[in-house]
C-alpha positions in Angstrom: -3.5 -3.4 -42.3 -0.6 -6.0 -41.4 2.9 -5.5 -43.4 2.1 -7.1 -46.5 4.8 -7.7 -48.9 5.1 -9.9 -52.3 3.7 -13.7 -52.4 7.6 -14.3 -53.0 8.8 -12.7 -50.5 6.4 -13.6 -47.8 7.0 -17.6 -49.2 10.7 -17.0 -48.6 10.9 -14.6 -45.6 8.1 -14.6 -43.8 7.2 -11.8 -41.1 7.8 -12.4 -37.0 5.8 -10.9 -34.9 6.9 -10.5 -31.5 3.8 -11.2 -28.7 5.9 -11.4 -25.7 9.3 -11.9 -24.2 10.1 -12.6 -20.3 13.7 -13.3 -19.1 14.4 -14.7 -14.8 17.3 -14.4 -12.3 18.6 -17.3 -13.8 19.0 -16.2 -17.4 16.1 -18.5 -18.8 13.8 -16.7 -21.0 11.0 -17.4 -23.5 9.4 -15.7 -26.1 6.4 -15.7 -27.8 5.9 -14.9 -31.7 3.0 -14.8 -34.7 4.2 -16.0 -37.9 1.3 -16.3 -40.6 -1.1 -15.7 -37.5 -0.1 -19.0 -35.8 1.4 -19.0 -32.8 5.2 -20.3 -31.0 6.7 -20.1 -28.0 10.3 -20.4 -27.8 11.9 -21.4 -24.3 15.6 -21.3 -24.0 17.1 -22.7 -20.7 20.8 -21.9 -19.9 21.9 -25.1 -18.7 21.0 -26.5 -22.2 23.4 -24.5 -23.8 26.2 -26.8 -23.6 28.2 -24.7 -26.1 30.1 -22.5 -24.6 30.3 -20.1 -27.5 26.8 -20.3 -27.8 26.2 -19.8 -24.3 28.5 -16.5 -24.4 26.4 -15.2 -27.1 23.5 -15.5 -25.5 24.1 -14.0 -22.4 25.9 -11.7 -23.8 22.9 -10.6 -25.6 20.4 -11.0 -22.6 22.5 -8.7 -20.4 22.1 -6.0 -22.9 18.5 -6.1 -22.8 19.0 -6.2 -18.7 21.0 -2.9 -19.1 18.6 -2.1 -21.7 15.4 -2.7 -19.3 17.7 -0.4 -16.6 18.5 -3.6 -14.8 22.3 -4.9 -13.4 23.9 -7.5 -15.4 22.8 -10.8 -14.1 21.7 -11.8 -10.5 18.0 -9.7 -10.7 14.4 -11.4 -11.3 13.6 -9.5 -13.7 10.6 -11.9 -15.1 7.8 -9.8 -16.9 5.0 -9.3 -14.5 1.4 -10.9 -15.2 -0.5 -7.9 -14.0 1.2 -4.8 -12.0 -0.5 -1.7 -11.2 1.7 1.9 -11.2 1.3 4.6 -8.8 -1.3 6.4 -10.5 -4.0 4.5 -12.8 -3.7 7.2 -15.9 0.4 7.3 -15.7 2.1 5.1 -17.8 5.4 3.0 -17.5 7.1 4.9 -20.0 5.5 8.7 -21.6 4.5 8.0 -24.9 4.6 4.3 -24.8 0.7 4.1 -25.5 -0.4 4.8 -29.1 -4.4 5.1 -30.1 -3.8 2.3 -32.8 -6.3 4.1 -34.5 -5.6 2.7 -38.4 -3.5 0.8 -40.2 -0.3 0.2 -39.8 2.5 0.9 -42.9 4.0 -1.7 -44.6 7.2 -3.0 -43.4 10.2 -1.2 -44.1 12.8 -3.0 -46.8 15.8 -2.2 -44.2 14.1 -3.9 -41.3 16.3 -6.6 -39.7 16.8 -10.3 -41.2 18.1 -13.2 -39.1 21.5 -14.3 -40.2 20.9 -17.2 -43.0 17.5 -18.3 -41.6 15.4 -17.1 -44.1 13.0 -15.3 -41.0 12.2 -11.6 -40.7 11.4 -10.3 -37.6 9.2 -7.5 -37.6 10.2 -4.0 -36.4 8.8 -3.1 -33.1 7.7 0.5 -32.1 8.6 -0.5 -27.9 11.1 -2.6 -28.5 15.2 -1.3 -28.1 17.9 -2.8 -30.5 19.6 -5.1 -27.4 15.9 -7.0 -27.4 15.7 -7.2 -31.4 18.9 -8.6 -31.6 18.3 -11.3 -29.1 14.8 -12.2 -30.5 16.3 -12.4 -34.0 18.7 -14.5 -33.0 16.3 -16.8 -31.1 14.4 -17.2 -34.1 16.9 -18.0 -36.6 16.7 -21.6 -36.6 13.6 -21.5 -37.4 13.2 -20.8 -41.2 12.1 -24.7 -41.8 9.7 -24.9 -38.7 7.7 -21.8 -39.1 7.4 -22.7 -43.6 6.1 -26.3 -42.2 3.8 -25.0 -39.3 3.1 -21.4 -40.4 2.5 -21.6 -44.1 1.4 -17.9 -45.9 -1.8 -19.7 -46.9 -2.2 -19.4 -43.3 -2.6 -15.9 -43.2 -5.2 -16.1 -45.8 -8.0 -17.7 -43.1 -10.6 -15.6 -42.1 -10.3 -15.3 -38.1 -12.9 -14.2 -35.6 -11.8 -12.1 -32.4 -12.3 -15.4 -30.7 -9.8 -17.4 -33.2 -6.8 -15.0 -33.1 -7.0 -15.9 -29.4 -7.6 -19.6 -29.4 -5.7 -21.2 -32.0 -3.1 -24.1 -31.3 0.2 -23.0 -30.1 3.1 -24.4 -30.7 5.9 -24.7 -28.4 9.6 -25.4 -28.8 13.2 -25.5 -26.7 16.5 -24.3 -27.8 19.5 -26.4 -27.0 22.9 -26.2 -28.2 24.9 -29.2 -28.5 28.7 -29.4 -28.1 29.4 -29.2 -31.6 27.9 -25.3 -32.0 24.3 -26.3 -33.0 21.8 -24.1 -31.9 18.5 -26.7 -32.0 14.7 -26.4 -31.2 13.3 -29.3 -29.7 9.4 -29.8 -29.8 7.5 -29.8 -26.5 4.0 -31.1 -25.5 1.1 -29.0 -25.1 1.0 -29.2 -21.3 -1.7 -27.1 -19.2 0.7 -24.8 -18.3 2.0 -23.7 -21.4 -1.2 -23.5 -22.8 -2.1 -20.9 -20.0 0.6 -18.7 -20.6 -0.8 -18.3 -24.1 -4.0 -17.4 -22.3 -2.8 -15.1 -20.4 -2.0 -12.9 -23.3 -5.3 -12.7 -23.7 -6.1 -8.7 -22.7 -8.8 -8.2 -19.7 -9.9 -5.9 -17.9 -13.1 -5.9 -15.5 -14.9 -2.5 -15.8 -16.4 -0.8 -12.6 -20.1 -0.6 -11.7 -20.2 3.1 -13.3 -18.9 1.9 -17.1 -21.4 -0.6 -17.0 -23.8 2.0 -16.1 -24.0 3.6 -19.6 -25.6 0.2 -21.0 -23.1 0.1 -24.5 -23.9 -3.0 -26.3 -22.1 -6.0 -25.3 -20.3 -8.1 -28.4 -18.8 -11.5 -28.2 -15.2 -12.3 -29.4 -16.9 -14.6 -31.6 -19.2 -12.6 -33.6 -16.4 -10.1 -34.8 -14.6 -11.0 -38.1 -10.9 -9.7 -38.5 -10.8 -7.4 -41.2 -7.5 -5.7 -40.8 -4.4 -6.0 -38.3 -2.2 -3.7 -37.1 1.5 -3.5 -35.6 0.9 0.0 -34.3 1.5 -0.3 -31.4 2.9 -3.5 -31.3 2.2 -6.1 -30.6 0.2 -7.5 -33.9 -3.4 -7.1 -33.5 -7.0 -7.1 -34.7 -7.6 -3.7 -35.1 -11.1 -3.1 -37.5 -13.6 -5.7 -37.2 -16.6 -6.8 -38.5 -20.3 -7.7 -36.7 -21.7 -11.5 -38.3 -24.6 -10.4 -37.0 -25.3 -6.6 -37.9 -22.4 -6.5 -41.0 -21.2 -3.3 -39.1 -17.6 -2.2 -39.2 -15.9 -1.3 -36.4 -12.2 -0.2 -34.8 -11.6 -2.2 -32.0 -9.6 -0.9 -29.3 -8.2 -3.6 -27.1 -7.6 -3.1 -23.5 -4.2 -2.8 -21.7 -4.2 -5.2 -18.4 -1.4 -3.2 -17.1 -2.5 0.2 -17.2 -6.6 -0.2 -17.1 -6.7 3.4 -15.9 -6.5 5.3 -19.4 -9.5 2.4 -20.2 -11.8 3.8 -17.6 -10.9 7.3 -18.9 -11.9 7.3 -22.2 -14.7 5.1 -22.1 -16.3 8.1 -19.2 -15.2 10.5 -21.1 -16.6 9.9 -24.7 -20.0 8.2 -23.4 -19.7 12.0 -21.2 -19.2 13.5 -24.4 -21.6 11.6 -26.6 -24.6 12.5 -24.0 -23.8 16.0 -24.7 -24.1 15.9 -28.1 -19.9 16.5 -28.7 -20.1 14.2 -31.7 -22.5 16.6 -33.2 -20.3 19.4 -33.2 -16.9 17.9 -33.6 -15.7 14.7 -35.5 -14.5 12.1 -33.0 -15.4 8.4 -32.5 -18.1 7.2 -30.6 -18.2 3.6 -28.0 -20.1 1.5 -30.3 -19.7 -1.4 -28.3 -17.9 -4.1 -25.0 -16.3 -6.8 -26.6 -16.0 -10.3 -24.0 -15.0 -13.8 -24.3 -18.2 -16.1 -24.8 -16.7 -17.5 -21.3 -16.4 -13.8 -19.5 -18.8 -11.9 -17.8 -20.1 -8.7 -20.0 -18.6 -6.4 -17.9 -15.4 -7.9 -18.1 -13.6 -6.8 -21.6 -10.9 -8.0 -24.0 -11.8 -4.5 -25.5 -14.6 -1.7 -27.2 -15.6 -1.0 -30.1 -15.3 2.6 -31.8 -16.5 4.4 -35.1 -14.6 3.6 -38.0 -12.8 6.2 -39.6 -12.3 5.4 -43.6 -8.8 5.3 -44.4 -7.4 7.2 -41.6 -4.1 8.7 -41.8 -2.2 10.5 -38.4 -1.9 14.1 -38.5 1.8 14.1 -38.3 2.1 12.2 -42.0 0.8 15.4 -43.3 2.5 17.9 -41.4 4.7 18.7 -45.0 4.7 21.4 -47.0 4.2 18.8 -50.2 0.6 18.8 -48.6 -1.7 21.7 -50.0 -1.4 24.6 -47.8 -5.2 25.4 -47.6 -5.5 22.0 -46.2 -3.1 22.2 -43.6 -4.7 25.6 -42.7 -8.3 24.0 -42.7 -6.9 21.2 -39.8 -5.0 23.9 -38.0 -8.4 25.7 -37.9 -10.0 22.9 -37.0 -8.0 21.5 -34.4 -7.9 24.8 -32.4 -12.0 24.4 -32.9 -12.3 21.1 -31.3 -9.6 21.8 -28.5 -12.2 24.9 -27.7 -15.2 23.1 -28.1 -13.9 20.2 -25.0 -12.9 22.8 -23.1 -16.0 24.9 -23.2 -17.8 21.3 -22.1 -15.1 20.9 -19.0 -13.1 18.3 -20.6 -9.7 17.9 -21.5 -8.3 15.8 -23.8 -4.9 14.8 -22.1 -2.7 13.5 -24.9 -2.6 16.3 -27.6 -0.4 15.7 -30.3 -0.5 15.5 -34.1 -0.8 11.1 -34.0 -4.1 11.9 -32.3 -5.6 13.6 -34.8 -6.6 11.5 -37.8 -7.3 12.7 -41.1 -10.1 10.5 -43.3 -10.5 9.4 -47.2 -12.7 13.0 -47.7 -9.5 15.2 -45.9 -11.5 15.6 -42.7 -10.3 16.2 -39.5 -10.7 13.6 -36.3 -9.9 14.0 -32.5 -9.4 10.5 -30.9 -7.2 9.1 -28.0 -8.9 10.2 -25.1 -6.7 7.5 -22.5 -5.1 11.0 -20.9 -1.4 11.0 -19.7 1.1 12.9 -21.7 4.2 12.4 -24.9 7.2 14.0 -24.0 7.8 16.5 -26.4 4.6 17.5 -26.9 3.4 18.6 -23.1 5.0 18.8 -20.2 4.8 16.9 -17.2 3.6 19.3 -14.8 0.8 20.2 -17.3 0.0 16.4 -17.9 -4.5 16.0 -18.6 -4.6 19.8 -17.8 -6.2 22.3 -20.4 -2.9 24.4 -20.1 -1.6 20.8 -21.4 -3.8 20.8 -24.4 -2.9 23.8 -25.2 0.4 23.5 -25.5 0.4 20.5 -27.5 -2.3 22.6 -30.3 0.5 25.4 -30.7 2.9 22.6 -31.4 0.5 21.2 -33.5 -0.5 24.2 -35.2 2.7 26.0 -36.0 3.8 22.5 -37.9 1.1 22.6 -39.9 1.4 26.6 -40.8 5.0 26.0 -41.3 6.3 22.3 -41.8 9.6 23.6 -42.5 10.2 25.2 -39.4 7.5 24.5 -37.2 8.2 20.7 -36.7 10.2 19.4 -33.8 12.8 17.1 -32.6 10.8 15.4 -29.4 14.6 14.1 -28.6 15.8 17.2 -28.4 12.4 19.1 -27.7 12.2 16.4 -23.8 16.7 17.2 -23.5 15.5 21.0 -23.0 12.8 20.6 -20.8 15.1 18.2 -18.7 17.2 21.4 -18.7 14.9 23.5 -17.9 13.5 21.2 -14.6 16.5 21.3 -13.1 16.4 25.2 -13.4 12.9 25.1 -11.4 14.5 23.2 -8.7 17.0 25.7 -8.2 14.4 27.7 -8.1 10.9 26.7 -7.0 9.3 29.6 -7.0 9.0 29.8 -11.0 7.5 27.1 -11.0 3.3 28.2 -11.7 0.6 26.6 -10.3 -1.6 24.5 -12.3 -5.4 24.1 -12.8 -6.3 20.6 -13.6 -10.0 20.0 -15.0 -12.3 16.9 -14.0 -15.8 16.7 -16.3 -18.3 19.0 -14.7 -21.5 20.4 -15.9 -22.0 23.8 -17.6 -23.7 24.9 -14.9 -20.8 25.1 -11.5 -24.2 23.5 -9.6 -24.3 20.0 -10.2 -27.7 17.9 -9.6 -27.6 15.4 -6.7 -27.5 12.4 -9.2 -24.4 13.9 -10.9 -22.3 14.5 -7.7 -23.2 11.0 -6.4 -21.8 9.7 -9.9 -18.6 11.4 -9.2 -18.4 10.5 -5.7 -18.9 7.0 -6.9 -16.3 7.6 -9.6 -13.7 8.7 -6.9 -14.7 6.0 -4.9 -14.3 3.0 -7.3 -10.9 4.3 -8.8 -9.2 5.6 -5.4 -9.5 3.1 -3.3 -8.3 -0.9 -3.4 -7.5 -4.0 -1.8 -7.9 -5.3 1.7 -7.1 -1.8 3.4 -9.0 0.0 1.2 -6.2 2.3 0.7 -5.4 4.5 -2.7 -3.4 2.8 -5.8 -0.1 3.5 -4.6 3.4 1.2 -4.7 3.5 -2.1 -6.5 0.5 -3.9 -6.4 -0.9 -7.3 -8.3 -4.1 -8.1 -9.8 -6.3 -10.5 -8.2 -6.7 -13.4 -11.5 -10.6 -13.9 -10.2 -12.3 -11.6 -13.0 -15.1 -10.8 -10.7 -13.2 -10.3 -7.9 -15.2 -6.9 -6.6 -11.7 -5.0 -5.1 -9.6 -6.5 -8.2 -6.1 -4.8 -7.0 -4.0 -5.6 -3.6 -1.0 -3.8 -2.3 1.6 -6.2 -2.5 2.5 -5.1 1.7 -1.0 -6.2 2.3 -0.7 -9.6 1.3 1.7 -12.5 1.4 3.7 -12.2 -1.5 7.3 -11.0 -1.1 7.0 -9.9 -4.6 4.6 -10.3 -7.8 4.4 -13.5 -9.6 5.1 -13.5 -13.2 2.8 -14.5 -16.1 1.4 -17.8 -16.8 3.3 -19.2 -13.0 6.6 -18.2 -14.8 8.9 -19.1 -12.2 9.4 -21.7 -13.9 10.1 -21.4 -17.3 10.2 -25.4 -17.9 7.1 -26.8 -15.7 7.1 -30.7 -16.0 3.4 -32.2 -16.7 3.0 -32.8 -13.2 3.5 -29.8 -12.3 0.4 -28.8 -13.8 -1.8 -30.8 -11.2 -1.1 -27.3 -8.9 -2.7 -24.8 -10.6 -2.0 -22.5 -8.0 1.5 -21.7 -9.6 -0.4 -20.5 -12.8 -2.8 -17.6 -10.6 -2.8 -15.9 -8.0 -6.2 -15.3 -5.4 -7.0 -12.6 -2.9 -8.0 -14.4 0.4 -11.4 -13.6 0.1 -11.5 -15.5 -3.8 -9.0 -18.3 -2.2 -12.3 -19.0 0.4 -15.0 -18.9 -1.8 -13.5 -21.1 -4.6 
């Protein structure tokens, strides 16, 4: 569930959420926030700063996060990207950067930072560093009067379909400063292209010919009811959901338009396990569901629905030796089960660690989280979605619950020896072992005809892209048609020196006529450019 805190306190300091935050070469940046579920988006140009104090603090604070992000001080574009595509569709950006979201998330903490006399919390982000709190905090601050006016608590209180959490007015403000020290928002209209950049928040991701194969039930955004949110990982977001139409109770997993490769994954892989009968031998979720925009094809998804665990808590909140030792050997048993049970079926779970494990209102044990990639700390690289992986992460898993005390680790400290340890294996290549990684395969080695042209399909629709037809390799940019059939271009392939950021961000403050080129808000492989 969302932080909740006291009427009084929520009347008096309501929660920020952070949505989104971009910065450009020029030092103009915007940022995006939820306050009460309603929506603002907060543009601050440089040359409006016409304090110079004021102007020193903020880039001050902006080349932190630049240092922060790994970028030089000043002079970079370093404008968020609207879609980008990484070397390898199941890495991600950053190891460990992905959580399940599975559950709700705890309240917020009482030491979580305030913003200086402005009456505005801003709520703690699991991705976010210090250097990009402090500048959203201090973005926010004037905003105490503004967000009581346009984001009352009563707010909050509205039942919301899927569709509504996406949809509802934004509203979008400057920040000047005057000569005098005044730090100001200024209201702006509701032009096109704003509006769009709230759009393209909006996750979506079109799913290949052999994920529509398995015929899960398609769901609109506006049949699901809200039922709880969570900021786990962040940003805020609908997290267990409700059918108008069946009453059912779902989780709702929502896609990641950066990174659709752990999508793909875990959607084969527990439809793969589910037509096995897996469910029937271990506890773990089952695709209940595609969830689209009423305006979307069904194939292309905001997200899927899962089984809903009661009351799920990780398996790392319990690894403690205030927990009853029985039950801590009942998981351990348990989780060493399940691990056996995928691995006896040819798959492998990829991400084992205790925060994917859940543990339910009757103490029971679920495996969920099947994305792939790796947490540092938990498995090594090299053994990243192997079964030597998984089984690494179980001993960790394992020895913390047998012995809490003693068995739990630093991951800081765990990753600084490993790094250690790499640069050993370089020195000496020859220690490093081979690996055996696993792809789903049938009990049988022989696979039928039909399965072998599934995985040849498979290979085919995630290896190869764009205009070449070459593999996913180097920087590359989404094409914004949804049912565009090669959906990802090599950014040498097409005309683009580099990628175009979200929403036509160039330019942070687009004038109303600017809007009458919508080409500055998308971007269109050749072959969608001719047929449109």
């Amino acid at each position: 569930m969302a932080a909740t805190r006291s009427q009084t306190q929520e009347d008096t300091a309501p929660t920020c959420h952070t949505e989104n935050f971009f910065y450009d070469k020029d030092d103009n940046s915007a940022l995006t926030v939820l306050v009460h579920n309603v929506r603002f988006h907060i543009m601050i140009n440089v040359d409006k700063l016409e304090s110079d104090a004021i102007k020193g603090q903020y880039l001050e604070m902006l080349n932190a996060v630049r240092v922060s992000d790994g970028e030089e001080q000043g002079n970079v574009d370093n404008t968020k990207k609207r879609k980008r595509k990484l070397e390898d569709d199941g890495a991600y950006e950053e190891a460990g950067q992905t959580d399940s979201g599975y559950g709700s998330s705890p309240p917020v903490p009482e030491d979580s930072k305030d913003s200086k006399d402005s009456g505005v919390q801003l709520a703690e982000n699991d991705n976010e560093e210090e250097a990009s709190s402090e500048l959203h905090d201090w973005i926010i601050a004037p905003f105490g009067d503004i967000f009581a006016q346009e984001a009352p608590a009563s707010e909050e209180k509205t039942t919301l379909t899927l569709h509504d959490w996406y949809h509802r007015p934004a509203h979008f403000y400057s920040l000047i400063a005057n000569t005098d020290d005044e730090l100001l928002p200024i209201k702006e209209s509701a032009i096109p292209e704003l509006e769009q950049r709230i759009t393209n928040l909006i996750p979506s991701l079109p799913l290949p010919k052999y994920i529509t194969n398995y015929n899960i039930p398609s769901y609109k955004t506006t049949d699901l009811e809200i039922l709880e949110t969570s900021s786990s990982p962040s940003p805020l977001h609908p997290s267990i959901v409700r059918s108008t139409t069946t009453n059912e109770t779902y989780f709702l997993k929502l896609v990641d338009m950066t990174q659709p490769g752990p999508t793909k994954r875990e959607l084969k892989m527990m439809k793969d396990m589910e037509a096995r009968g897996l469910h029937t031998k271990i506890r773990v979720p089952q695709v209940l569901g595609l969830v689209s925009l009423p305006s979307s094809p069904k194939s292309t998804i905001v997200g899927f629905l899962q089984t809903h665990i009661p009351s799920p808590t990780p398996l790392t909140h319990m690894l403690d030796t205030d927990v009853a030792e029985d039950k801590r050997q009942t998981w351990a048993a348990d989780s060493a089960r399940m691990i056996k049970v995928l691995h006896d079926n040819g798959f492998v779970w990829g991400d084992a660690k205790a925060d994917n494990f859940m543990v339910d209102d009757k103490a029971r044990l679920w495996i969920i989280d099947f994305g792939g990639s790796y947490t540092e700390g938990w498995i090594d690289p090299e053994l990243n979605e192997t079964e030597e992986g998984d089984e690494m992460g179980l001993r960790k898993i394992v020895n913390a619950l047998e012995d809490p005390e003693n068995g739990t680790f630093d991951p800081e400290e765990e990753q600084q020896g490993k790094d250690e340890e790499s640069a050993r294996l370089v020195e000496n290549p020859q220690r490093e072992a081979k690996r055996k990684r696993v792809r789903y395969q049938d009990e049988d080695e022989d696979e039928d005809e039909d399965e072998a042209e599934e995985q040849q399909e498979v290979q085919a629709e995630e290896e190869t892209y764009c205009y070449c037809g070459g593999p996913s390799e180097g920087q590359m940019i989404g094409c914004d048609n949804e049912q565009c059939p090669m959906a990802w271009f090599h950014i040498s392939c097409t005309n683009l020196d580099e990628i175009p950021p979200e929403g036509g961000m160039f330019d942070l403050y687009p004038s109303p006529s600017s809007c009458t080129d919508m080409t500055s808000e998308q971007w269109l492989c050749n072959d969608c450019q001719e047929a449109s």
